[in-house]
C-alpha positions as CSV (number, residue, x, y, z in Angstrom):
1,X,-21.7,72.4,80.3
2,X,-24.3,74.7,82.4
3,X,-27.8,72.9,83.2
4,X,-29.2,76.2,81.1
5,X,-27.2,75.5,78.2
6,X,-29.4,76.3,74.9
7,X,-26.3,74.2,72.6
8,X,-26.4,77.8,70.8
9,X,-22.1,77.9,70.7
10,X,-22.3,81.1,68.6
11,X,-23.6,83.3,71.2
12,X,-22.0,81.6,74.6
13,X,-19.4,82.8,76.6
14,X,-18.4,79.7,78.6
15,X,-15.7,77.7,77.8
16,X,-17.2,73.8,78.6
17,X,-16.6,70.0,76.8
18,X,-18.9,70.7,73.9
19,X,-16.5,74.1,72.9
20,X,-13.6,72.1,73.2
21,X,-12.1,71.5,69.6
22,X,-11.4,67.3,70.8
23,X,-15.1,66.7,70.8
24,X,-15.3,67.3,67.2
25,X,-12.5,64.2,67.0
26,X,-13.9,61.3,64.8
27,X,-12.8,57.6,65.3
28,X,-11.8,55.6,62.4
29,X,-13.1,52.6,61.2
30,X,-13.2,49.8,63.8
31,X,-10.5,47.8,62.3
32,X,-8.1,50.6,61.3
33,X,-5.0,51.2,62.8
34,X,-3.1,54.3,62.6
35,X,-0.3,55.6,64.9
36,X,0.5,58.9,63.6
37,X,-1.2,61.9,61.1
38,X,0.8,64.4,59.2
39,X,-0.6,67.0,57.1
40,X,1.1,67.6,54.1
41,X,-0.1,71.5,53.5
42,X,0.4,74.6,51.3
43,X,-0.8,78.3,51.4
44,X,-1.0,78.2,47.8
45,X,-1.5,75.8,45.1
46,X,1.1,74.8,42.0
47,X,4.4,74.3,45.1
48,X,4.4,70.5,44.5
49,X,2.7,69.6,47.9
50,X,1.7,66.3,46.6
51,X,4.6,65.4,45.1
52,X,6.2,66.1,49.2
53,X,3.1,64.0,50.2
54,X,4.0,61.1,47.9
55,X,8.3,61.3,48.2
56,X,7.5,61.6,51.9
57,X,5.4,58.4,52.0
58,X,7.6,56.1,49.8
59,X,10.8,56.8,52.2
60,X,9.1,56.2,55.2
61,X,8.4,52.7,53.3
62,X,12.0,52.4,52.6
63,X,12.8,52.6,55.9
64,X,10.4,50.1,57.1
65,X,7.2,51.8,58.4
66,X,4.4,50.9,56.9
67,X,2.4,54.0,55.1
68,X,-0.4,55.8,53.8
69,X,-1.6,58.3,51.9
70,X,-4.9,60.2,52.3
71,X,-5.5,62.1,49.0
72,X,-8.0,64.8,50.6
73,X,-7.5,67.2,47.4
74,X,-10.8,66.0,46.8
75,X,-10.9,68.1,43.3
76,X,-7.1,68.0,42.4
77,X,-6.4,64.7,43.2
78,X,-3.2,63.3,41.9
79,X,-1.8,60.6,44.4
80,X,-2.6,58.0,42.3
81,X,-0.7,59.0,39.7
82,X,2.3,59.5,41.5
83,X,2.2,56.1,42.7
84,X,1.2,54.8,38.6
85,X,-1.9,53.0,40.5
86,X,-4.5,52.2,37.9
87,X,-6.9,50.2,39.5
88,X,-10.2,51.1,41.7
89,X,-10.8,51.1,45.5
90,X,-13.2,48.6,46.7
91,X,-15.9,48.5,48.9
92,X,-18.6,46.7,50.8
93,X,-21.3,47.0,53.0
94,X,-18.7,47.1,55.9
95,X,-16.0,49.5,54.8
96,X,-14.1,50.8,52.2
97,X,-10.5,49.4,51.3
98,X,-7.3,51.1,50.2
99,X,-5.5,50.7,46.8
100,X,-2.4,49.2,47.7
101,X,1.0,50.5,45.3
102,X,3.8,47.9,44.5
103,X,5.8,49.0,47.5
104,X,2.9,49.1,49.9
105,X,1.6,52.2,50.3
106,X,-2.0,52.4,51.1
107,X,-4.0,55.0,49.2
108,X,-7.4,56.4,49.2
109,X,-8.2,59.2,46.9
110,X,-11.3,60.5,45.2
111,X,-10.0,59.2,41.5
112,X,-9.9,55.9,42.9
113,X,-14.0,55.7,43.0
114,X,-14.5,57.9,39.5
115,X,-15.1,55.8,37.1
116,X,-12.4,57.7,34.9
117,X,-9.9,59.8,36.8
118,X,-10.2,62.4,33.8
119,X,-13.8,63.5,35.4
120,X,-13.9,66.7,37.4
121,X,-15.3,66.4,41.0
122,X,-18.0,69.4,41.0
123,X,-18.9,69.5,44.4
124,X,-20.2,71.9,46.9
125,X,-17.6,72.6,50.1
126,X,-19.8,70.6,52.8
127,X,-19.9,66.9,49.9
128,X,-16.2,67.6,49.5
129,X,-15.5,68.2,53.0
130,X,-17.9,65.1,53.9
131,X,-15.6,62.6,51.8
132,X,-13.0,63.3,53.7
133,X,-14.1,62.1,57.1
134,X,-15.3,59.0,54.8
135,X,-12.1,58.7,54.2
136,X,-11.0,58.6,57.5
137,X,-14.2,56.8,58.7
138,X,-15.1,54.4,56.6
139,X,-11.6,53.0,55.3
140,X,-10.3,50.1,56.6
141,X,-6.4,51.8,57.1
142,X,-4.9,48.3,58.2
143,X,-1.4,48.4,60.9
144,X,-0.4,52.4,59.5
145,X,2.4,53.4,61.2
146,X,2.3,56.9,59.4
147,X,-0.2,58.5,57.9
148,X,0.4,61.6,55.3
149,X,-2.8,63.2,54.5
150,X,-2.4,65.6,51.4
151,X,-4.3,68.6,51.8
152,X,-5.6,71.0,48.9
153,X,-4.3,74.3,49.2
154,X,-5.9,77.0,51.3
155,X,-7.4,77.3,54.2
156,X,-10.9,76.3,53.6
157,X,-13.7,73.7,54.3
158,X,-11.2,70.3,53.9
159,X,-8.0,72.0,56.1
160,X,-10.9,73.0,58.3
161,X,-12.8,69.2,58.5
162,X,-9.6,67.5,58.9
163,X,-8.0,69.4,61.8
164,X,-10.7,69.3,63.5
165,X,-12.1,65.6,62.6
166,X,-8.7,63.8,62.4
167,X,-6.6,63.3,65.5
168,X,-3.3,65.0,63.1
169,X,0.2,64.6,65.2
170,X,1.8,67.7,63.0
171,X,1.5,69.4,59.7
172,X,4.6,70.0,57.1
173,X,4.2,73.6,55.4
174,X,5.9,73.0,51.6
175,X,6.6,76.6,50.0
176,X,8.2,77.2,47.0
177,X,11.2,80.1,46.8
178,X,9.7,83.1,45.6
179,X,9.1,86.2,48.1
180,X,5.7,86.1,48.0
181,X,5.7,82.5,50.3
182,X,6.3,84.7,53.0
183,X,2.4,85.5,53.0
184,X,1.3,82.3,52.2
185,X,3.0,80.5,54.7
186,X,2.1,83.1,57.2
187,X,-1.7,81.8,56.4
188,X,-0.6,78.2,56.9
189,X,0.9,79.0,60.2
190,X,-2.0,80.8,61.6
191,X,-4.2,78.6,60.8
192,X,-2.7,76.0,62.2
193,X,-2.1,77.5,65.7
194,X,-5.7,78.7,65.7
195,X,-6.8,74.8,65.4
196,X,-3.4,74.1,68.2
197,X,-2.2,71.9,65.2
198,X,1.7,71.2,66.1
199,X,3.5,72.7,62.6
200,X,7.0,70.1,62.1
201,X,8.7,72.5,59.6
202,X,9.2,73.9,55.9
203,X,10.0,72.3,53.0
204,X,10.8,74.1,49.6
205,X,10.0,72.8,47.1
206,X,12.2,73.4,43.5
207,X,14.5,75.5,45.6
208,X,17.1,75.0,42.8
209,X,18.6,73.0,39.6
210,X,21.8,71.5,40.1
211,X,24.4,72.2,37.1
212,X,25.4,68.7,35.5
213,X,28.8,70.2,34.9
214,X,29.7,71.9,37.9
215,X,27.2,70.5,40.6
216,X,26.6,73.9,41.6
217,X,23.2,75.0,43.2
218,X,21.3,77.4,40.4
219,X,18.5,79.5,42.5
220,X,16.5,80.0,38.9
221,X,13.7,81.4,40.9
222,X,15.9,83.9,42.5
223,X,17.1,84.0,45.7
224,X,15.2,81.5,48.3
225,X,13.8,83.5,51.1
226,X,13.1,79.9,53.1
227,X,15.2,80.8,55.6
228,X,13.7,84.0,56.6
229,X,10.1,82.8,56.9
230,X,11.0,79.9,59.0
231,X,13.3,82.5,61.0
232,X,9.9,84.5,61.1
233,X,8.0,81.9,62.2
234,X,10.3,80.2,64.2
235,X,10.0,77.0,62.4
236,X,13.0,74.6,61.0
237,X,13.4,74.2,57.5
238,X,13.2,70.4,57.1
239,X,14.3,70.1,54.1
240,X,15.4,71.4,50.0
241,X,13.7,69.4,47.1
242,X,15.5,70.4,43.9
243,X,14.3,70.8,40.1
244,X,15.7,67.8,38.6
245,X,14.7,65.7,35.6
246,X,14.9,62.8,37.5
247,X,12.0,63.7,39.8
248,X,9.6,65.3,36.9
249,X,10.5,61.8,35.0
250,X,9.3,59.5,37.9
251,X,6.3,61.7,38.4
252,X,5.4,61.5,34.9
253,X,5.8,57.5,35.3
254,X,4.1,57.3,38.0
255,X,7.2,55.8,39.6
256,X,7.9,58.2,42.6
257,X,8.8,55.2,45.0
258,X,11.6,54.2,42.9
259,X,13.4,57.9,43.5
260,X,16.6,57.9,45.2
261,X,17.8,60.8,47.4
262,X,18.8,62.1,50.8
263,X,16.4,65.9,50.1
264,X,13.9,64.8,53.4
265,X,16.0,63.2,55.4
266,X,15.8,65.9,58.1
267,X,12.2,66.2,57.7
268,X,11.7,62.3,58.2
269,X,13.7,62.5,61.3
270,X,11.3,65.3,62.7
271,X,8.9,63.3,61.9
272,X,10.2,60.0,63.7
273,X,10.7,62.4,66.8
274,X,7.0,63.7,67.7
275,X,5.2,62.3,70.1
276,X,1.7,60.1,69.0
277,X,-1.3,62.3,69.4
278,X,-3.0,61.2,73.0
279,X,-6.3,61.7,71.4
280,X,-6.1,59.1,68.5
281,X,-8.5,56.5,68.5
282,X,-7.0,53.0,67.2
């Protein structure tokens, strides 16, 4: 920083510490303890990003890790839900604790303070985006070995707060397979290099039906075009999530944990393989 320094950003030239996008970092609570952040993000909304946010979560939990989930759709959220968790978050003078579902997921969304999760949130962009650093603040996030924070579509005021509050290790794009993704991805992407947030891969999302006679792969949204926006991008695709009854039922039941099947075992993989973000405060 120069000795004449005014702390006027807007209209300075110098690149110092205080323009540097890590001094915006915030630490968690004191007794959390989280070794890696992914963001769970779409360009769009209605692509079943929470549902990837939630299926994501529950293998890792399978596999041994233990997880959370971060529902920062502050006015869409629907984590809860997916998880069938009923009951409210606590609190204290200290901190703020988790919901914990019946496999052991932590979870911390907005409709776990409402006092009934049918209530819209009608907040302005800075309360909204201010709930999420409480989230990551004042939550006691006890031995996390991943993280999945579930973004609301877009690129505005929570993607913004939480890439550059929250130390995030990656982010997973989830498209859907219509042509227009292309765009919307491309928004994603951008974004996310402009904040020199490391992007893991695509996942589509109801990429296709399976036929119960045959087996065969029905593209009923025509033909995916996944594989020529990662190619684009140069990004893998990590992984096809198809359109089955199966997954709408758990969803439904709030039983998403108890869904078997092998759709994200390449993006789980990726995720194992990324290195811990330097920066994270534990």
């Amino acid at each position: 920083m120069s000795e004449n320094c005014n702390h006027d950003c807007s209209s300075c030239g110098e690149a110092c510490a205080s323009r540097d996008p890590k001094s915006f970092l915030e630490k968690p609570h004191a007794e959390s303890s989280i070794r890696k952040v992914i963001g769970v993000v779409s360009g769009k909304g209605g692509v079943g990003k929470s549902m990837v946010s939630s299926l994501l979560a529950a293998n890792f939990q399978k596999k041994g890790y233990h997880t959370a989930v971060m529902d920062a759709d502050i006015t869409g959220p629907s984590i809860p839900k997916a998880y069938g968790i009923n009951e409210k978050a606590t609190g204290d003078e200290h901190a703020i604790y988790p919901v914990v579902s019946k496999s052991g997921i932590q979870v911390m969304s907005v409709n776990l303070l409402l006092e009934d999760a049918t209530d819209p949130v009608i907040w302005r962009g800075p309360v909204i985006a201010g709930t999420v650093k409480q989230f990551w603040q004042d939550v006691v996030w006890k031995d996390v070995d991943y993280m999945f924070v579930d973004m609301p579509p877009g690129t505005g005021d929570v993607p913004l707060t939480v890439f550059q509050t929250i130390p995030v290790d990656g982010i997973v794009i989830v498209t859907s397979p219509q042509e227009l993704v292309s765009m919307i991805v491309g928004k994603a992407v951008k974004m996310a290099q402009m904040m020199n947030i490391p992007i893991i891969g695509i996942i589509e999302n109801m990429s296709y039906v399976e036929c119960p006679d045959c087996g065969k792969a029905i593209e009923i949204f025509g033909k995916s075009h996944v594989d020529d926006v990662a190619t684009q991008y140069h990004l893998p695709v990590l992984g096809r999530i198809p359109m089955t009854p199966s997954i709408a039922a758990a969803s439904d039941a709030g039983a998403v944990e108890d869904l078997e099947g092998n759709w994200l075992d390449v993006a789980i993989s990726a995720i194992e393989a990324i290195p811990e973000n330097p920066d994270k405060s534990k």
